[in-house]
C-alpha positions as CSV (number, residue, x, y, z in Angstrom):
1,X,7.1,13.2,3.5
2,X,4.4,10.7,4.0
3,X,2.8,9.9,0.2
4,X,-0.9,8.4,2.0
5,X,-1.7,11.5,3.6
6,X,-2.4,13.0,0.3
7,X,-5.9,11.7,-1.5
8,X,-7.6,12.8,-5.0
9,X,-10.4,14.8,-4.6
10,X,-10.8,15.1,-7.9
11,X,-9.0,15.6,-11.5
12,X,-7.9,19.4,-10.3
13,X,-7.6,18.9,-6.7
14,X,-5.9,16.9,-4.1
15,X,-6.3,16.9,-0.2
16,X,-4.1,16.0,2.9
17,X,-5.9,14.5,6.2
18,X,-5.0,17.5,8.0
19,X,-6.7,20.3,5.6
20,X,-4.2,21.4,3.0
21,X,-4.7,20.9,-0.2
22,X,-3.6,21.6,-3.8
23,X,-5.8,22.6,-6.5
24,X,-5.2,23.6,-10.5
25,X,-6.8,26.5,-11.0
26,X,-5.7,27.5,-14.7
27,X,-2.7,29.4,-16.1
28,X,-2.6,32.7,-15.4
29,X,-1.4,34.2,-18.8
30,X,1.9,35.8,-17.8
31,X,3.6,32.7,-16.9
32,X,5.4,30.7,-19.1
33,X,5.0,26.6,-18.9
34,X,1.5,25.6,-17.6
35,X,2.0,27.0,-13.8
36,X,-1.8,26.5,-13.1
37,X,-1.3,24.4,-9.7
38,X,-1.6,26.2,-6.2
39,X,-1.0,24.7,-2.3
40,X,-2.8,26.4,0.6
41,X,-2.1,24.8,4.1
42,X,-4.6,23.1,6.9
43,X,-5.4,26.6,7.9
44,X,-6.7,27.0,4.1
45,X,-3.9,29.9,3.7
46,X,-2.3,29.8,0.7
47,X,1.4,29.4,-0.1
48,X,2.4,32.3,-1.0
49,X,6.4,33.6,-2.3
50,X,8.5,35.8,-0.2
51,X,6.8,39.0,-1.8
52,X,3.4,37.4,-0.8
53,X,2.2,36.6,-4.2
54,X,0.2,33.1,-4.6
55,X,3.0,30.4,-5.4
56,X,2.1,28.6,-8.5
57,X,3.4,25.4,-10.0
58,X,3.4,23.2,-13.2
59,X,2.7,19.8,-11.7
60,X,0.3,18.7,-8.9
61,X,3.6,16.7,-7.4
62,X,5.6,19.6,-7.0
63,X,2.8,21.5,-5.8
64,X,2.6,18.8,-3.1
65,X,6.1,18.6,-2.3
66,X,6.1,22.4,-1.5
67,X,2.8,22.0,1.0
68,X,4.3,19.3,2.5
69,X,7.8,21.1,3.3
70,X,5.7,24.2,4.0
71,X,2.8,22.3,6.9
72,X,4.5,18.9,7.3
């Protein structure tokens, strides 16, 4: 994983050079723990779970981390 491809857009989102980004977008009240972060790739699909529902995460890193395993 290459840490200077990702760059702060702002204080709720953060971009790679190639299009993918991760972006907080709130808690969704049925999840326990603050897992208001989403990924969506360079092709601006989102990352989604084996049952297609819209992966969400608790940190901006590990929302990163799963972008960048998901669209290296």
């Amino acid at each position: 994983m290459r840490r200077d491809r990702w760059h702060e857009l702002d204080v709720r989102s953060h971009g790679r050079d190639d299009g993918a980004a991760v972006r907080y977008v709130g808690l969704d009240g049925t999840r326990v723990g603050g897992f208001g972060w989403i990924g969506s790739g360079p092709d601006r699909g989102p990352l989604t779970d084996p049952h297609g529902r819209e992966r969400r995460f608790r940190t901006a890193v590990a929302a990163k981390i799963a972008v960048d395993r998901a669209w290296p």
